[in-house]
C-alpha positions as a Python dict, from the first residue, in 0.01 Angstrom:
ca = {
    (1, 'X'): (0, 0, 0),
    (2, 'X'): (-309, -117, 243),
    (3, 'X'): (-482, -384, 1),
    (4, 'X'): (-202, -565, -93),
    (5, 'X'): (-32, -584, 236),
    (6, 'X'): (-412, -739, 390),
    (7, 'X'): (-398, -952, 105),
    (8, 'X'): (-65, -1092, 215),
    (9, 'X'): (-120, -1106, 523),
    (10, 'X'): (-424, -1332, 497),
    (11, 'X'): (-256, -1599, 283),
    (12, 'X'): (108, -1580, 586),
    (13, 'X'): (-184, -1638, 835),
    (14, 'X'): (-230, -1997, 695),
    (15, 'X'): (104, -2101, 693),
    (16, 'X'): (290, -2319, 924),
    (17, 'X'): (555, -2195, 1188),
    (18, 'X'): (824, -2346, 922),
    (19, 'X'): (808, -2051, 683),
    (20, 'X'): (1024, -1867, 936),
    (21, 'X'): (1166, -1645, 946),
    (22, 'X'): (980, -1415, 746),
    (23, 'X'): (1123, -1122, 497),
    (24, 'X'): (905, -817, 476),
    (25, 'X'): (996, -617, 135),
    (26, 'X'): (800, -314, 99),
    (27, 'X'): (840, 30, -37),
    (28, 'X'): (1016, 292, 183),
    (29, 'X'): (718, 538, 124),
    (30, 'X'): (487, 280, 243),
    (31, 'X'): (405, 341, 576),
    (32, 'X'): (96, 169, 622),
    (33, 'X'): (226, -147, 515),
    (34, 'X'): (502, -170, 831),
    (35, 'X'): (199, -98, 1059),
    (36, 'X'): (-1, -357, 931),
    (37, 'X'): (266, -661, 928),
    (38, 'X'): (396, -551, 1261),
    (39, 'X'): (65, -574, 1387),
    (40, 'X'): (28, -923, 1243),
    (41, 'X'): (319, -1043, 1364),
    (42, 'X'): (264, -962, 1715),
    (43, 'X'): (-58, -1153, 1705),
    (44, 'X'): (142, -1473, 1539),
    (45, 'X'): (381, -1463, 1792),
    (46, 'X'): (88, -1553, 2071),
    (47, 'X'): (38, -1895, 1817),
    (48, 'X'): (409, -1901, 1750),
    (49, 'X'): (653, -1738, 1977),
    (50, 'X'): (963, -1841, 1826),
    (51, 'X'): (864, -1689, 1494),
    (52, 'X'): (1127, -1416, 1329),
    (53, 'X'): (1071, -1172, 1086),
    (54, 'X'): (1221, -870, 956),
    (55, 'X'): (1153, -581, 727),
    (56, 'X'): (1348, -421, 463),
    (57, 'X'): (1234, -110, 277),
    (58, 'X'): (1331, -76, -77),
    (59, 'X'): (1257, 265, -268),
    (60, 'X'): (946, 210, -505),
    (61, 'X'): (979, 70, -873),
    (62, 'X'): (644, 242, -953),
    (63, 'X'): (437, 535, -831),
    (64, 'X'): (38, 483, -933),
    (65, 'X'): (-37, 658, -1261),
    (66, 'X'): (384, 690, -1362),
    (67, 'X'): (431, 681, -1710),
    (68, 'X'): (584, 340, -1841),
    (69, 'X'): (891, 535, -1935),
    (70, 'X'): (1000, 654, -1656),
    (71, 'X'): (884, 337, -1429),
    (72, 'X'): (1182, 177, -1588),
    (73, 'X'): (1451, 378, -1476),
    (74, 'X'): (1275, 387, -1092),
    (75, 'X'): (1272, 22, -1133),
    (76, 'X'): (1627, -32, -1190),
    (77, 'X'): (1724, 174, -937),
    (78, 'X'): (1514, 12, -735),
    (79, 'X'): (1721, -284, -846),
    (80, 'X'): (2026, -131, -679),
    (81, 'X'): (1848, -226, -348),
    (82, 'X'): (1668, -518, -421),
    (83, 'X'): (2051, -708, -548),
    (84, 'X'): (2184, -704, -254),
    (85, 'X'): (1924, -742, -2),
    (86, 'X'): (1819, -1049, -214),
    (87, 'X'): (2165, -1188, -194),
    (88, 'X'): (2186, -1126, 164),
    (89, 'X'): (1898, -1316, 224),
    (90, 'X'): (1909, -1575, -24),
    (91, 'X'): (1497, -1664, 13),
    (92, 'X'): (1386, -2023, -56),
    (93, 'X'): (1110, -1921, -86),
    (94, 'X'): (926, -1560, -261),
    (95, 'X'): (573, -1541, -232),
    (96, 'X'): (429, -1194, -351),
    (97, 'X'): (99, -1049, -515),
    (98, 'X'): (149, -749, -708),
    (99, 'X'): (291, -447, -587),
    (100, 'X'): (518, -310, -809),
    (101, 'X'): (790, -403, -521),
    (102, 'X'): (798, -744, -564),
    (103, 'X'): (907, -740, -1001),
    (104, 'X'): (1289, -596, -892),
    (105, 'X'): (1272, -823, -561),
    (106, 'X'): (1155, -1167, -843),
    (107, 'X'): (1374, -1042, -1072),
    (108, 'X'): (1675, -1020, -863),
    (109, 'X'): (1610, -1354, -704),
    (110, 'X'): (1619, -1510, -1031),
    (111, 'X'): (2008, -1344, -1160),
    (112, 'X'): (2068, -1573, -860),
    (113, 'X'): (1949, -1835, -995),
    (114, 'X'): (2112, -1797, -1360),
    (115, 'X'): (2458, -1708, -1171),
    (116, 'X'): (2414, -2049, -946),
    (117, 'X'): (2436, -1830, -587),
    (118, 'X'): (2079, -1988, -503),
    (119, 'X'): (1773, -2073, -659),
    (120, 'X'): (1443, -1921, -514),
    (121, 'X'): (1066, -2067, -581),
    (122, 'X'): (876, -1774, -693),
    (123, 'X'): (531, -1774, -557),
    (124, 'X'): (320, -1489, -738),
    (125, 'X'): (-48, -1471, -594),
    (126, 'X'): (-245, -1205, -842),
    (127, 'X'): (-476, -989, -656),
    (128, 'X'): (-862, -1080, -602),
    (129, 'X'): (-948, -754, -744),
    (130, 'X'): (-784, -869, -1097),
    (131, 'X'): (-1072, -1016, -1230),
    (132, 'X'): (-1055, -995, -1630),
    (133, 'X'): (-699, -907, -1667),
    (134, 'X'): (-342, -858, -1503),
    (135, 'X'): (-184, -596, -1301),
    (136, 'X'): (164, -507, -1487),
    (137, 'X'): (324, -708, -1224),
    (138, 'X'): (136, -1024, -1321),
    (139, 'X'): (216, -949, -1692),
    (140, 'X'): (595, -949, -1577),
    (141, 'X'): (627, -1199, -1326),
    (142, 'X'): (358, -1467, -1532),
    (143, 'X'): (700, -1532, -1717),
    (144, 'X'): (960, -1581, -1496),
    (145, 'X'): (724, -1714, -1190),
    (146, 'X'): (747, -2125, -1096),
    (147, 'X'): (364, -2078, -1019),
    (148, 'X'): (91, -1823, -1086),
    (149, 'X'): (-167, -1819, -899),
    (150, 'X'): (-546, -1632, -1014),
    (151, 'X'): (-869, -1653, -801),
    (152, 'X'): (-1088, -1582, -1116),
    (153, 'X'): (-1172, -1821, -1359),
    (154, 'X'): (-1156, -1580, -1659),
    (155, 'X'): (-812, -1535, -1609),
    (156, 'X'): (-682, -1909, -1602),
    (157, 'X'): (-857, -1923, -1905),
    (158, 'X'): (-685, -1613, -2101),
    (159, 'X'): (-329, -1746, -1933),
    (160, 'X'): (-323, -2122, -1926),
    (161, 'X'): (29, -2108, -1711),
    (162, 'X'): (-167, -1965, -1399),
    (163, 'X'): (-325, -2249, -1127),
    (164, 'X'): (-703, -2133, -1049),
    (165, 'X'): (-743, -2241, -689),
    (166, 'X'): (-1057, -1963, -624),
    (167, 'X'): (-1064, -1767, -378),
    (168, 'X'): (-784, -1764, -127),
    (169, 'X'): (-779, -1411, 33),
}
């Protein structure tokens, strides 16, 4: 919620008026998040005014400080909702950066993958604030992403997988 979203946002401002439309997956507690990317988009639109987007709520896979334990079963329920809205969409493309929203979104883009319905690039951007280690979604999604992205050195060192490009938010 709030630093993720601006974090986001900053890397969809560089992109080209091809990545359109755009799929907004957040958490359906997250209200700030809808603000913020509606906001955004209504300032793209002045650039790019025949640039679509939608949003789609999901319910959370993870409440802050939720015990491991239980995160699972929140997580595959919020599975239930990511399935189908990922096979509705059927995303070339899923860029994300660490919310606990995006591992059930990744993970059901990639069951379409291994069942041959579509195969999506996963895009996983780990937040500037990571400095020394990973969130729990980087520790997931370094896995099963086609590129990991970290802004600190430290980190490409302690996972060689991950591309270092610096600072890009």
């Amino acid at each position: 919620t709030g630093g993720h979203t601006t974090e986001i946002l900053r890397l969809l401002s560089c992109l080209s008026e091809s990545y359109s439309p755009r799929h907004y997956v957040f958490a359906d507690s997250d209200k700030m998040s809808e603000a913020k990317i509606c906001s955004f988009e209504q300032k793209r639109a002045e650039t790019f005014p025949n640039s679509q987007f939608t949003l789609d709520r999901i319910p959370r896979s993870r409440e802050v400080r939720q015990s491991w334990t239980s995160s699972v079963v929140t997580t595959l329920y919020s599975m239930l909702y990511s399935l189908p809205l990922t096979y509705k969409l059927k995303p070339d493309l899923i860029l994300c950066n660490g919310p606990g929203t995006c591992v059930p979104v990744c993970i059901s883009a990639l069951l379409l993958g291994l069942l041959g319905i579509k195969r999506t690039i996963i895009v996983y951007v780990e937040s500037i604030c990571r400095v020394e280690t990973l969130s729990l979604s980087g520790k997931i999604l370094y896995y099963f992403s086609d590129y990991f992205i970290v802004q600190w050195p430290d980190l490409k060192e302690k996972y060689p997988k991950s591309v270092f490009l610096g600072r890009i938010v």
